[in-house]
C-alpha positions as CSV (number, residue, x, y, z in Angstrom):
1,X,-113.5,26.4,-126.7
2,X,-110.1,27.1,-125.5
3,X,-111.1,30.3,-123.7
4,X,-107.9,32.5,-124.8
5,X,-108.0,36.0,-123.6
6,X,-107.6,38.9,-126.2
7,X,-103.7,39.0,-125.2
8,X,-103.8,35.4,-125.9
9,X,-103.2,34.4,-122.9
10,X,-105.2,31.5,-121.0
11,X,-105.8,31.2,-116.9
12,X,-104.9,28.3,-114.8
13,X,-108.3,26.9,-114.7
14,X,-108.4,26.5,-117.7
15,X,-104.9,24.7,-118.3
16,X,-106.1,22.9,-115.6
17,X,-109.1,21.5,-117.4
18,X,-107.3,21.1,-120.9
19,X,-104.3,19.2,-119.4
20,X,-106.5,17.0,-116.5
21,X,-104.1,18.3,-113.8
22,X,-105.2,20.2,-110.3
23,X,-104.3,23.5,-110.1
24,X,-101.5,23.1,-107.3
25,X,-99.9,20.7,-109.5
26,X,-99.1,23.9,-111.7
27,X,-98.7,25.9,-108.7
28,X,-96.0,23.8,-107.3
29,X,-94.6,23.2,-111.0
30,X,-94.2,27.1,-110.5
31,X,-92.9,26.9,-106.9
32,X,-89.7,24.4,-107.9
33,X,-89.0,27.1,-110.9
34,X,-89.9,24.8,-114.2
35,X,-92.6,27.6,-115.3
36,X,-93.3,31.1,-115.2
37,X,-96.2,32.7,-115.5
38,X,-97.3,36.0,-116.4
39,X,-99.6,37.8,-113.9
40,X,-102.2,40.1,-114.1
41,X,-102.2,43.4,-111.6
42,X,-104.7,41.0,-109.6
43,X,-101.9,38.4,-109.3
44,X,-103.8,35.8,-111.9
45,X,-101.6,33.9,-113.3
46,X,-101.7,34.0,-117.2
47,X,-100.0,30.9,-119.5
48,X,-98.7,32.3,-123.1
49,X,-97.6,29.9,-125.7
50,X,-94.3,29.5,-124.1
51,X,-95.1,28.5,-121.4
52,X,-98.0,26.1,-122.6
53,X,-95.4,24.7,-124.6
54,X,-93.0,23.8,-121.2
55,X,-95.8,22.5,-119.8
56,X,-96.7,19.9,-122.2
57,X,-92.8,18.5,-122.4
58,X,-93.2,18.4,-118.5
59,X,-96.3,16.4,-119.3
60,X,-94.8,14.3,-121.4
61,X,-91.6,13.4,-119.1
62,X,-93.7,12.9,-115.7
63,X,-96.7,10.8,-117.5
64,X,-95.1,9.0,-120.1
65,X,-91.4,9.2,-119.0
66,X,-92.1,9.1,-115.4
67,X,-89.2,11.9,-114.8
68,X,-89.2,13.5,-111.5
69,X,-89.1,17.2,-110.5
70,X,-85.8,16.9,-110.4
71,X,-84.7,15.5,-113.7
72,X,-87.3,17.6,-115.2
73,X,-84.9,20.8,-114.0
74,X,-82.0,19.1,-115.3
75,X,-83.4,18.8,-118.6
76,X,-84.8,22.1,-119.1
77,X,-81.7,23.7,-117.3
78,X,-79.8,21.5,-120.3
79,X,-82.4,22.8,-123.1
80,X,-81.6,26.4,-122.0
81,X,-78.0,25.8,-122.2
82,X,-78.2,24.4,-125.6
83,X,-80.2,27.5,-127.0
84,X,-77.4,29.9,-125.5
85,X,-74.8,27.8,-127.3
86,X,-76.5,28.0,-130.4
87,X,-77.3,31.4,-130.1
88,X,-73.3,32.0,-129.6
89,X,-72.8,29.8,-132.4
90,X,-75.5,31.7,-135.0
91,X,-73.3,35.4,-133.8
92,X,-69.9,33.8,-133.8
93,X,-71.7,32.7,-137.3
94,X,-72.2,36.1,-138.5
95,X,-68.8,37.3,-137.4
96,X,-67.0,34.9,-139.5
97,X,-69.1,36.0,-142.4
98,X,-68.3,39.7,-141.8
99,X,-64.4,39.2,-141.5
100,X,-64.7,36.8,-144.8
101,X,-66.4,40.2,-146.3
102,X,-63.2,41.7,-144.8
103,X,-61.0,39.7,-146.8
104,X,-62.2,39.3,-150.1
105,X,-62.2,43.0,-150.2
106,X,-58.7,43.0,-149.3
107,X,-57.6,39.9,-151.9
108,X,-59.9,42.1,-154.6
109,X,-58.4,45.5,-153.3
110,X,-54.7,44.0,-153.7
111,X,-55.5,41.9,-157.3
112,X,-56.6,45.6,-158.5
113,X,-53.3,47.7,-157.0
114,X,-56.0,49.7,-154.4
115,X,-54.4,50.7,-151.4
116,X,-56.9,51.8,-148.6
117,X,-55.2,52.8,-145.8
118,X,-53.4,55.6,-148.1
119,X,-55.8,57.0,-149.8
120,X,-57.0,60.5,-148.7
121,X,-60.6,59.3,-148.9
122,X,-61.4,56.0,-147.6
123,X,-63.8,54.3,-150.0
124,X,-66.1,52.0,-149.0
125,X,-66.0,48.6,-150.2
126,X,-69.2,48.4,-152.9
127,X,-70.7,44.7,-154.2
128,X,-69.0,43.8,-157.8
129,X,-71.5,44.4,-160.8
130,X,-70.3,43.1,-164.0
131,X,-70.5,45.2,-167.3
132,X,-72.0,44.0,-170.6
C-alpha cells in the first residue's frame, strides 16, 4: 500500500499519512530549504527516495533528538560537506593511482635501458605478461 507512482515517486499526502505529519510541516520543511521536491507540470510536489530518505533523518532529529530547524540545516549542510570531501578524496584517490602507473613504467622503462622521450615512436606503456 505505499501508493508509488510509475516514476516511483510518492505525493505529499501520502508521506503525510506514512510519516503522521500535516502537510505544512513538509511544506515549511521545504520553505527553510532541508528538502526538495520534484514537481509535476501541475506543481505537485513528488518525494523520490532521496528525499524520503532526508526526511526520515529529519524525523529522527526533531522527534527523538528534539533538534530544531536550525540544527537540522547545520547538520545536513555538514553531511553535504562531508560527501564533497570524500568525493575529492576518492579523485585525488584515483590520481595518485594514475601517477603511481606513471612511475613504475618509468622504474620498469629505466631497469630495461628504454628511453621514451627519444624514441621516434612513442610506445605505449602495455601490462607485463610473463612467459612460460
Amino acid at each position: 500500500m505505499t501508493r508509488r507512482r510509475a516514476d516511483g515517486y510518492v505525493m505529499i499526502s501520502v508521506i503525510a499519512e506514512r510519516y503522521n505529519i500535516h502537510p505544512q510541516t513538509l511544506r515549511l520543511y521545504e520553505r527553510e530549504g532541508l528538502i526538495k521536491p520534484a514537481r509535476t507540470s501541475g506543481n505537485t510536489r513528488l518525494y523520490g527516495d532521496s528525499e524520503i530518505r532526508k526526511l526520515e533523518m529529519i524525523l529522527a532529529l526533531t522527534r527523538d533528538l528534539g533538534v530544531n530547524l536550525a540544527g537540522i540545516e547545520v547538520i545536513l549542510n555538514m553531511q553535504n560537506a562531508l560527501e564533497d570531501a570524500r568525493e575529492a578524496l576518492d579523485r585525488a584517490d584515483s590520481h595518485f593511482d594514475d601517477m603511481m602507473r606513471v612511475i613504475r613504467q618509468a622504474v620498469l622503462d629505466k631497469r630495461h635501458g628504454i628511453e621514451r622521450e627519444n624514441a621516434l615512436v612513442k610506445a605505449v606503456p602495455r601490462g607485463l605478461t610473463r612467459i612460460k
